[in-house]
VEXTORVO-237103 format. One record per residue (C-alpha): residue in one letter; z, y, x. Coordinates in steps of 0.2 Angstrom, whole numbers, padded with zeros to 4 digits, always signed. Layout:
<recs>
AZYX;...
</recs>
This chain:
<recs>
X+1002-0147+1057;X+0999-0145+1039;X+0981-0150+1040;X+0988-0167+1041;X+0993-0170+1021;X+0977-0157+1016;X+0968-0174+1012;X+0984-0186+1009;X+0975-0191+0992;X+0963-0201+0999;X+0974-0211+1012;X+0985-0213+0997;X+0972-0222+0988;X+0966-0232+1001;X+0986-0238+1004;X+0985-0240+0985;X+0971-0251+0986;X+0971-0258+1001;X+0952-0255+1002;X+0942-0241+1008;X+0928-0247+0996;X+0941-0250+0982;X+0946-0231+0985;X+0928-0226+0986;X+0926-0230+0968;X+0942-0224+0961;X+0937-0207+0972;X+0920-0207+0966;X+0915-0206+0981;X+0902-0216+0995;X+0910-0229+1005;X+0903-0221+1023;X+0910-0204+1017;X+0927-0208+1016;X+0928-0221+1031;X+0921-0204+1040;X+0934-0194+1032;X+0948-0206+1035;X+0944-0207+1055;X+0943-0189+1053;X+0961-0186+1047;X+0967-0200+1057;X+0960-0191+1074;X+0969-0174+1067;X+0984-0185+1068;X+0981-0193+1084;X+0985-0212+1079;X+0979-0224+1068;X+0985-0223+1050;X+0977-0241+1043;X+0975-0257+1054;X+0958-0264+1051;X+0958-0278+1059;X+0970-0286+1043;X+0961-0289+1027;X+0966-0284+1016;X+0969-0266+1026;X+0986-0262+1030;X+0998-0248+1037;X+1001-0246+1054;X+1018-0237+1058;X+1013-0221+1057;X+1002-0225+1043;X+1020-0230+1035;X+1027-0214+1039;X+1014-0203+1034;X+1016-0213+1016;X+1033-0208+1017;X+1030-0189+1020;X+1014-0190+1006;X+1027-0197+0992;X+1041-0185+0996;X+1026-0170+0995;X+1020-0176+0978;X+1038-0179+0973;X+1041-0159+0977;X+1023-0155+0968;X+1030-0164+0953;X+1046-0158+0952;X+1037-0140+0952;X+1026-0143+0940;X+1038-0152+0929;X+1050-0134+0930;X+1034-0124+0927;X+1030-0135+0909;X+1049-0132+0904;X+1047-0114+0906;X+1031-0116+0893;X+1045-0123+0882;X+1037-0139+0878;X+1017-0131+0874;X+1009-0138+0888;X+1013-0154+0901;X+1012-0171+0903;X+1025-0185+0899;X+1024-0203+0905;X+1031-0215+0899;X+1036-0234+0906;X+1041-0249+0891;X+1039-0268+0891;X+1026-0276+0882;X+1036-0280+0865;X+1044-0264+0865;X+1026-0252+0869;X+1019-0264+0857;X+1031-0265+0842;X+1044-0252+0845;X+1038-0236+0854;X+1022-0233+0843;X+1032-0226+0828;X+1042-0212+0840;X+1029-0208+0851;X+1018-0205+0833;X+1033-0191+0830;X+1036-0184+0847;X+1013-0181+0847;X+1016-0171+0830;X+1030-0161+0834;X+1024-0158+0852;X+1005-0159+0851;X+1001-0151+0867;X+1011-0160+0877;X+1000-0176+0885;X+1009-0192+0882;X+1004-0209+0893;X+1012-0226+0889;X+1015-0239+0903;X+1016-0255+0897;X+1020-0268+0910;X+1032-0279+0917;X+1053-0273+0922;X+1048-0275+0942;X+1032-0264+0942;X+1040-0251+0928;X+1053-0248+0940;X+1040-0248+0956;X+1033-0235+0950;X+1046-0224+0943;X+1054-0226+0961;X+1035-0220+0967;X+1037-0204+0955;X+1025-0210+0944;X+1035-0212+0928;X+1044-0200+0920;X+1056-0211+0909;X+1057-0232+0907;X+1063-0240+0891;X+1067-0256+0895;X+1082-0269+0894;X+1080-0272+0912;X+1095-0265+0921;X+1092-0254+0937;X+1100-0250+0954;X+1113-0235+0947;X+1113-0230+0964;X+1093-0223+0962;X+1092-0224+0944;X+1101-0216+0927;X+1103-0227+0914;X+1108-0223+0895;X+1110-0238+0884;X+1100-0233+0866;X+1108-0251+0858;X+1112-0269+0863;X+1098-0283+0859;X+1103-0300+0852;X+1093-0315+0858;X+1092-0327+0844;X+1086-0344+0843;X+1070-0344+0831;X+1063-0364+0825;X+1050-0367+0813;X+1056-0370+0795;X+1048-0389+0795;X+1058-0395+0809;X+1069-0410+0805;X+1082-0404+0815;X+1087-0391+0804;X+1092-0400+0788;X+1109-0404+0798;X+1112-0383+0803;X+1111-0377+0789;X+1129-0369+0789;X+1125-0361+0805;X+1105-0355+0798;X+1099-0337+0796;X+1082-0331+0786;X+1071-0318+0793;X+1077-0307+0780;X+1095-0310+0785;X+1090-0305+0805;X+1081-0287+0798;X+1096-0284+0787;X+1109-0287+0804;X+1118-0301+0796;X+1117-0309+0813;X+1129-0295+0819;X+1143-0299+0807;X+1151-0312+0815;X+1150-0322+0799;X+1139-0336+0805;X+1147-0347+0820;X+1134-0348+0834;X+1125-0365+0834;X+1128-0377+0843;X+1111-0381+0856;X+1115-0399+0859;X+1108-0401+0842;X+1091-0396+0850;X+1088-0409+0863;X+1071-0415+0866;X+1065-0402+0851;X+1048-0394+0860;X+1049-0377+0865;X+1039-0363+0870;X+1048-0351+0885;X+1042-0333+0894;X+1035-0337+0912;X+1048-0335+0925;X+1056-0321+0932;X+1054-0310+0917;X+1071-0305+0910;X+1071-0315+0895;X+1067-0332+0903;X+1084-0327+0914;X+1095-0326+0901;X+1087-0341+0892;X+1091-0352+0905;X+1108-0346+0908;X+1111-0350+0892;X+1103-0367+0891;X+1114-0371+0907;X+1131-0364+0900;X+1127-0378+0887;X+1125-0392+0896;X+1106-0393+0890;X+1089-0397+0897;X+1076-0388+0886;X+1061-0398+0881;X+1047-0383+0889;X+1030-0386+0882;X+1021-0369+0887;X+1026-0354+0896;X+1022-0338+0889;X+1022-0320+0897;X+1023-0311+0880;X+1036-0312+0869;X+1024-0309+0850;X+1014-0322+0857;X+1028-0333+0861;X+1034-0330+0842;X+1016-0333+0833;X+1022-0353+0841;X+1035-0354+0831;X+1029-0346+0816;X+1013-0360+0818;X+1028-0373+0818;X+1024-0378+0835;X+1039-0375+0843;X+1054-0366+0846;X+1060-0350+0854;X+1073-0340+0862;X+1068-0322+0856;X+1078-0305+0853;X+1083-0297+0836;X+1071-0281+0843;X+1055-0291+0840;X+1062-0298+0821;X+1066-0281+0815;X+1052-0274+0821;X+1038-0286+0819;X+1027-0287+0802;X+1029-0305+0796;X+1033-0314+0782;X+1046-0325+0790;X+1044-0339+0780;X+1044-0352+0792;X+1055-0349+0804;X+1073-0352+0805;X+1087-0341+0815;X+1101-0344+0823;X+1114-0335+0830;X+1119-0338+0848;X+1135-0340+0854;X+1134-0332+0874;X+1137-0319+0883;X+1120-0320+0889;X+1113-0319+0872;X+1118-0298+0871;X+1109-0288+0883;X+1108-0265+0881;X+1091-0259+0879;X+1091-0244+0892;X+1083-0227+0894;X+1083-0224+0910;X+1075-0210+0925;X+1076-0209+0943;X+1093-0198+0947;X+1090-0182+0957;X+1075-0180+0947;X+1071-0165+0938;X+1073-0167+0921;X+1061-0161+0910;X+1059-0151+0893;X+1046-0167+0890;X+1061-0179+0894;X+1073-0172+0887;X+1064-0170+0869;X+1058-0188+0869;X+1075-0194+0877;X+1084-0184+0860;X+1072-0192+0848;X+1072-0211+0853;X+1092-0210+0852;X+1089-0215+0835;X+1086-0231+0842;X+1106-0233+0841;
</recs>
């Protein structure tokens, strides 16, 4: 009976894949050979575990089951060797680690620079992807900790907000329509010195920025959601030149003076710029605030690994 997971690996990569010659080459191995050892395994079990007649290749029941029974091994395997690195206290290991693309770009390099120093030993991987695959995976067991302000199911996954995110509405300096705002303007330096948080300036009003060109994320990413929540609370119809899927490239627009943006207070604090050309304003939503989250699947062991990194992003607060 156990025979049946001694080669899971391999029908794991091929599901991964959904290709036997995709898998061959991640495997480093000939085509022919793993078709032979696939059949092999698959006669062990005594039913088929892809249907080939599909391109590309799919599961057949069993074939789901046995995925099933090969994650919840590897779940057990890593929960093992997870305890087994704690019990090193912290001198050997691995840590992997899931953000979005503005916050592994921007945010993440300066603590991960201080987690490798104080814990050189320990091998650190950064995930930088999208909410929806982030969580995918850490739901597959193959990341340890997601920072992210995507909000997940509390019923799979633990979640600890590190701090709330502002989305701000940036334009460039040169636009007309800011010589009628300025009560309501913010500089760059303002935004990095959190004068957007003392309630001191009224949020503007977005009917003063209809048919002013703008540049939006793509759709479906957490960002564009909230933007268009607050566009509609407010009665407006964005003008939408371009859509973008990353929020720094989606900036360099505005800083170009091409168009305007809906970004978040993270990326201003963080991002080297001048700021010269761009102005801010507050936004005056409930969609415009949104917690930046540390999060881990629950019933999870929780690591030496995680629980350092987890202690030293808190500074994030």
């Amino acid at each position: 009976m156990g025979s049946y997971f001694n080669k899971k690996d391999l029908i794991y990569t091929v599901y991964q894949e959904k290709s036997i010659s995709k898998a061959a080459q991640k495997l480093f191995m000939p085509q022919p050979s793993l078709s032979v050892m696939i059949k092999r395994i698959e006669e062990e079990v005594g039913v088929p575990l892809f249907d080939r007649t599909c391109k590309p290749i799919r599961l057949t029941e069993a074939g789901m089951e046995y995925i099933k029974a090969t994650e919840a091994i590897l779940h057990t395997e890593k929960a093992f060797e997870n305890y087994l690195q704690s019990c090193l206290e912290l001198q050997t290991g691995a840590l992997t680690i899931g953000a979005n693309q503005l916050l592994s770009s921007l945010v993440l390099p300066r603590y991960i620079g201080r987690f490798i120093d104080q814990y050189p030993n320990i091998r650190l991987n950064l995930v930088d992807d999208n909410s929806v695959v982030l969580e995918n995976m850490a739901t597959a067991g193959q990341l340890d900790l997601i920072i992210d302000n995507y909000p997940l199911d509390s019923a799979v996954f633990q979640q600890h907000i590190l701090r709330n995110e502002h989305l701000l509405l940036a334009v460039p300096a040169h636009f007309s329509c800011n010589r009628a705002l300025r009560d309501y303007s913010l500089t760059y330096e303002d935004i990095r010195n959190g004068e957007h948080l003392s309630g001191e300036k009224a949020g503007v009003p977005l009917q003063a920025f209809e048919g002013v060109p703008f540049v939006a994320m793509t759709r479906e990413n957490e960002t564009r959601n909230r933007s268009n929540e607050i566009f509609s609370e407010a009665g407006v119809k964005p003008h939408i030149l371009l859509e973008i899927d990353r929020l720094v490239t989606l900036y360099s627009f505005v800083e170009q003076g091409s168009a305007a943006a809906i970004v978040s207070d993270t990326l201003v604090q963080y991002l080297q710029s001048t700021g010269k050309n761009v102005v801010f304003y507050r936004i005056d939503s409930q969609y415009a605030v949104r917690a930046l989250y540390l999060s881990y699947k629950r019933n999870r062991y929780y690591s030496k690994p995680m629980e350092a990194f987890a202690k030293l992003i808190q500074e994030l607060k």
